[in-house]
N, C-alpha and C positions, 0 to 999 in steps of 0.2 A: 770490625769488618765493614768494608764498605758497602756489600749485600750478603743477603740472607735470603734464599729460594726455600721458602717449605712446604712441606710436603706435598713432593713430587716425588713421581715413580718414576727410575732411571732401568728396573728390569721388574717384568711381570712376577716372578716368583719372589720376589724377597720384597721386604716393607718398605713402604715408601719412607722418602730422606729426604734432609734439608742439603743443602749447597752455601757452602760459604766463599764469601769473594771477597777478595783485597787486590788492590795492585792489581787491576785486571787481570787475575789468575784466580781460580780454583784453589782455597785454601782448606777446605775441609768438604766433607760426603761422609754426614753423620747421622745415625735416627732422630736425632734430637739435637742439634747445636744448642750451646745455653747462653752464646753470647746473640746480643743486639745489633743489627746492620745500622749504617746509617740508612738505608735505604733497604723494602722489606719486598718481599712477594710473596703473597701464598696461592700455591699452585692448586689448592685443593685435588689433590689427586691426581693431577695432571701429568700426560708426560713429557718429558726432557728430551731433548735429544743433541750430541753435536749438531751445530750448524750447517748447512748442505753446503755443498761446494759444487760450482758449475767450471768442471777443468775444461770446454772447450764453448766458447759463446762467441759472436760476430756481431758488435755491436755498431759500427758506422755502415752496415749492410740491413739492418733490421727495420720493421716497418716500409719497406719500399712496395708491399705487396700489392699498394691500389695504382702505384703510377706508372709501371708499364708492365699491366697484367701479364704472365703466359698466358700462350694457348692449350702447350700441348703435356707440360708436365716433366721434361727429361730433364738430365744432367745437362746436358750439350745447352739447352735452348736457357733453363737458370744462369750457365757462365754467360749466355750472349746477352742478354738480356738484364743482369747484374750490371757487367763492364758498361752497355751505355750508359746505365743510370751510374757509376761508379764517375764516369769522365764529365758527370753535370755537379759534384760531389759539393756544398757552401757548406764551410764551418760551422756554421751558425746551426744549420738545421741536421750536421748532423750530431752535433751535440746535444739538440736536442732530443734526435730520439737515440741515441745511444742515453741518455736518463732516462728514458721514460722507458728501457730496461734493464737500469740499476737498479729502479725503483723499482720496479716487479717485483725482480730480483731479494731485495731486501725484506720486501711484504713479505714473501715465501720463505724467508728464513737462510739465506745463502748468505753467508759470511766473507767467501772466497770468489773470484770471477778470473779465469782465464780469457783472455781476451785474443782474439787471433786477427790484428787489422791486416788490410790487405798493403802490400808494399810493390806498388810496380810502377811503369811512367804513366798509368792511364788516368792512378786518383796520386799520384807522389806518396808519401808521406803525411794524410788529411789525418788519416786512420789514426795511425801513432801518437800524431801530437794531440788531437783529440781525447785517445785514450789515458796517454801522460796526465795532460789538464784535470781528467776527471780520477784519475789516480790519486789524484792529490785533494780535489773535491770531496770525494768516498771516502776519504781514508779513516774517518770516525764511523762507519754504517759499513765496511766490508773493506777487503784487499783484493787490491787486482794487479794481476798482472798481465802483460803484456807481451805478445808475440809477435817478433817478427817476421809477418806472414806474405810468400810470394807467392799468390795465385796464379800469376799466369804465366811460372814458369821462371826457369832462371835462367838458361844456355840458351832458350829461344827467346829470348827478350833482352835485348841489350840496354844498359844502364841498370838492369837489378842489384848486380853485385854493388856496385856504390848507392845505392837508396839502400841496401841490406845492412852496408857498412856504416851508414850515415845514423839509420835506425837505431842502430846499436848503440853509436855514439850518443845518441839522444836519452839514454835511459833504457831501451827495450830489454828485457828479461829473459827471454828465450828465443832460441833461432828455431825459426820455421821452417815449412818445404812443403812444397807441391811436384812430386816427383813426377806422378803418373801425367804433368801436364807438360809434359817436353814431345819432342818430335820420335825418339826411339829411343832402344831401351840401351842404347850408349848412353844417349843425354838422360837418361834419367839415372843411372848409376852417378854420372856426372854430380848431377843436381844434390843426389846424395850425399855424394864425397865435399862438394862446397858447402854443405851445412855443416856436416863434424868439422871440415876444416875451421868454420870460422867459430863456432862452438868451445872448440880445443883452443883457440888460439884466445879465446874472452874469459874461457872457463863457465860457461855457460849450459842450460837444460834444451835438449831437443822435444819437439813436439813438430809432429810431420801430419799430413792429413798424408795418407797415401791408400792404393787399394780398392779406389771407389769404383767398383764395378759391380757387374753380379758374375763375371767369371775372369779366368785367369788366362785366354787364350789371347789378350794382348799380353804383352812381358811387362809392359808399362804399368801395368794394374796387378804385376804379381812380386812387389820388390819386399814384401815384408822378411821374406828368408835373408835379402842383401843386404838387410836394415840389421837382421838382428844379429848376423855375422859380424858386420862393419861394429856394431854397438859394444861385444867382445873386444873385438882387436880392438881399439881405441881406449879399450876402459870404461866405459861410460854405462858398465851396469848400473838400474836402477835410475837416472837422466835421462832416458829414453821415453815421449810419450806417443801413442799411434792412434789418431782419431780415423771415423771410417773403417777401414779394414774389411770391407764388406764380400770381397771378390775370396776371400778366406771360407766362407758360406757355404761355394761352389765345389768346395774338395769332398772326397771320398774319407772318411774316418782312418783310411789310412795313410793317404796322402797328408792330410790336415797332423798326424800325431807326430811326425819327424819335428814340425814348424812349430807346434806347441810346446814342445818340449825345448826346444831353440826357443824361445821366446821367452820362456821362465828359467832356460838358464842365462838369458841376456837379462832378466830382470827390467823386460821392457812392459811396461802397461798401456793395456789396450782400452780406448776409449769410446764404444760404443752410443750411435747417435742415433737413437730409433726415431724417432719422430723424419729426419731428415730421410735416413737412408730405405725407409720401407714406404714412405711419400715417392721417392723417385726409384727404387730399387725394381725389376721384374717389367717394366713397362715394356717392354717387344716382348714378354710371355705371353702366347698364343693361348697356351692352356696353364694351368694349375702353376701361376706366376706366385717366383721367388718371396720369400720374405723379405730379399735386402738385408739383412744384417749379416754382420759379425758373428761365426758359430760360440755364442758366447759360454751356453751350457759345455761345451767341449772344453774351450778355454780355461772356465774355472775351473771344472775337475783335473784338467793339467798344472794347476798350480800358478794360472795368472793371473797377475791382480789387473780386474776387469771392472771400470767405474763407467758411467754415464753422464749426457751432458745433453741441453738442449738445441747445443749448435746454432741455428736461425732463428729468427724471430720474425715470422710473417714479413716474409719475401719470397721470391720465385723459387726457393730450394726447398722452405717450408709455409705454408701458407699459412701455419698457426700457431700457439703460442702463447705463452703466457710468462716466460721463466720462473715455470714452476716446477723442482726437482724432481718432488713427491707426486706430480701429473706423470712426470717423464716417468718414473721409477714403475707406477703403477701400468702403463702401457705396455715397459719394458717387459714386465713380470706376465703380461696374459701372451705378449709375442714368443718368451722364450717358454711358455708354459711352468713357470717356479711360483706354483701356487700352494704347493706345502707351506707348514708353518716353519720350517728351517728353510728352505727358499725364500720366502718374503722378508725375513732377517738378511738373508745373503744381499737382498736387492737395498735395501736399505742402508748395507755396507758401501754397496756399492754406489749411494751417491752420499755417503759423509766418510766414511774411514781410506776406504780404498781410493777415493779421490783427492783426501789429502796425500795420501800418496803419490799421485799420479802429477801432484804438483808441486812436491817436494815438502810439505809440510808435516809429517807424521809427529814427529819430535816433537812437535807445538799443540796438536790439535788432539783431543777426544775428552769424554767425561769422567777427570781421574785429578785426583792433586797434584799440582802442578804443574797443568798444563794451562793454554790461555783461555779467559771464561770466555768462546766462541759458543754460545748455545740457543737452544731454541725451545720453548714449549709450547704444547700439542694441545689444542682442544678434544682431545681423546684422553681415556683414564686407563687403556691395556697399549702397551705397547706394539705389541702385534697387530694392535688394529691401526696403525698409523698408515699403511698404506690399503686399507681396505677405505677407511671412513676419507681419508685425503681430506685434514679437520685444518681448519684454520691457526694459524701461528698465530697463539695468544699472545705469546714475548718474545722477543728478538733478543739477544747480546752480543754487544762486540766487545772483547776486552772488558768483561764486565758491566757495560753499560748498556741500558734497555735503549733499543734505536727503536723499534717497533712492539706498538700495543694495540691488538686487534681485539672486539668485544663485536658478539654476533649474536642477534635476537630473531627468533623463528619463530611463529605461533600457526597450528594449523585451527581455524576458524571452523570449529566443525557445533554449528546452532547453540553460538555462545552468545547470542540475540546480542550483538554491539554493532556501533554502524565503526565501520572504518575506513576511513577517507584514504 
């Protein structure tokens, strides 16, 4: 075997187990392997877990948070305020900090990166080939893919459809959409119908930001029932992914149950962005202002597969950041109250299982023989307590190989008479 992981704990009730790898895959999860790795880890009791996956990130937008502060905090004033700094856009720097949150990224134990660059005439095509470059950079420390993503619309902005087409042609991975950014709610059904069409026509996965409101009294921010119909007739259950969704919040438990149930039988997953959408969600609430999200606890108990993601990275949409899953996860969990011990499992699904879902990868990805050795170990010894303690990723894996090895030393100096410099 090429590695040998032991004794680590993969579930709190049963004995801890070795891991054996070959051929970057999971070749055995045994109490005792009795063969030799070439390479060895002992987890002392530590736990495993799949590797997170971030199904939605913006990475040639990230870090712009010091150079042209907001003032005021909204949606509106992030897109105005993004696009300037989008139309000064130099390759050079923004390769940089799109690394300098892969790297996060990978410290945190994220094996998978959704990438959503923005595709219009303001920044061209920076976004994309940026991302390509570093797709091919990453490709030993994580997978990423690439969307192509039209922020600012696609019927109100002429030349999109050929930068969408050109995207494509360049390697991009999934067609994008920004519905709710058109002029009415023609053009955003519009907007809709030219992603499946170019989708259909590539064979390609959708992933839409749409929804981003806190209510549904524009039509433009209420198109997830047109998505999941459209998602039906076309075929494309399960290739559907819906970041945002937040204007879904605003419905009444009866209203919301027709659309969840449409939604789980379009086998569309919804991608809940809490950091982003409760930073800008509720802000003209007078009194006892919105949470901003996604009815997430509704959704899951409807049967949808409902994953998480960090979206921004300190810029005007979210001023903070770290792309860390298990930060986002544990936010998620006090916002939507899943503080039982089968809730804080669910949320944990929700940024490793259900998110390789949400990015097509389920067939490849979890902790079981023969799948790919994507994994991570916990500086925690219960697994439940992984999203309480939010412990440090002792070991990284991609495909079987340790990309990251974190070792963390704490001492509280309580009159242990030493001088420490």
């Amino acid at each position: 075997m090429d590695m040998v992981i032991r004794r680590v704990r993969i579930e709190d009730e049963s004995p801890l187990v070795d891991i054996g790898i070959a051929n970057g895959r999971i070749v055995a999860i045994e109490e005792a392997i009795d063969k030799v790795g070439e390479q060895e880890i002992d987890a002392e009791g530590r736990v495993a877990l799949p590797g997170f996956i971030e199904p939605h990130l913006h990475l040639e937008k990230a870090f712009l948070h010091r150079r042209l502060p907001p003032r005021f905090g909204t949606l509106d004033e992030a897109i105005r305020v993004t696009g300037i700094l989008k139309s000064k856009q130099e390759r050079d720097d923004v390769l940089d900090r799109s690394r300098q949150v892969l790297d996060m990224a990978v410290r945190n134990g994220t094996v998978v990166v959704r990438a959503h660059p923005d595709v219009d005439p303001i920044q061209g095509l920076i976004g994309v080939e940026t991302a390509l470059e570093l797709k091919d950079e990453y490709r030993d420390l994580l997978d990423l893919q690439v969307v192509a993503f039209p922020q600012e619309g696609w019927l109100k902005t002429s030349g999109v459809q050929e930068l969408m087409e050109e995207a494509l042609a360049m390697g991009a991975d999934v067609v994008g959409g920004c519905p709710y950014n058109e002029l009415n709610w023609s053009d955003t059904c519009g907007h809709i119908d030219r992603v499946f069409d170019l989708a259909l026509a590539r064979n390609l996965p959708v992933d839409m930001h749409v929804d981003f409101a806190d209510d549904t009294s524009d039509r433009r921010f209420a198109a997830t029932e047109y998505i999941a119909r459209k998602t039906i007739e076309t075929g494309y259950r399960g290739r559907v992914a819906l970041g945002h969704v937040t204007s879904l919040g605003a419905l009444t438990t009866e209203a919301l149950k027709p659309i969840a149930e449409l939604l789980q039988e379009a086998d569309i997953h919804i991608v809940t962005l809490p950091a982003t959408d409760v930073y800008l969600g509720g802000r003209r609430d007078d009194g006892n202002p919105r949470r901003g999200l996604t009815p997430v606890r509704a959704l899951h108990a409807a049967g949808v597969n409902v994953a998480y993601s960090s979206n921004n990275i300190r810029n005007a949409f979210t001023p903070f950041g770290r792309a860390d899953p298990l930060q986002i996860g544990n936010l998620l969990a006090h916002l939507i109250q899943f503080g039982t011990p089968e809730h804080q499992a669910e949320v944990l699904k929700m940024g490793t299982s259900n998110a390789a879902r949400a990015v097509g990868l389920q067939d490849e990805y979890g902790l079981a023989v023969g799948k790919q050795a994507d994994l991570m170990i916990l500086d925690t010894l219960t697994v439940a307590d992984a999203l309480l303690d939010l412990p440090p990723r002792s070991w990284v894996l991609k495909r079987g190989r340790i990309t990251v090895v974190t070792r963390v030393e704490s001492r509280i100096c309580r009159g242990c008479g030493h001088s420490h410099a």
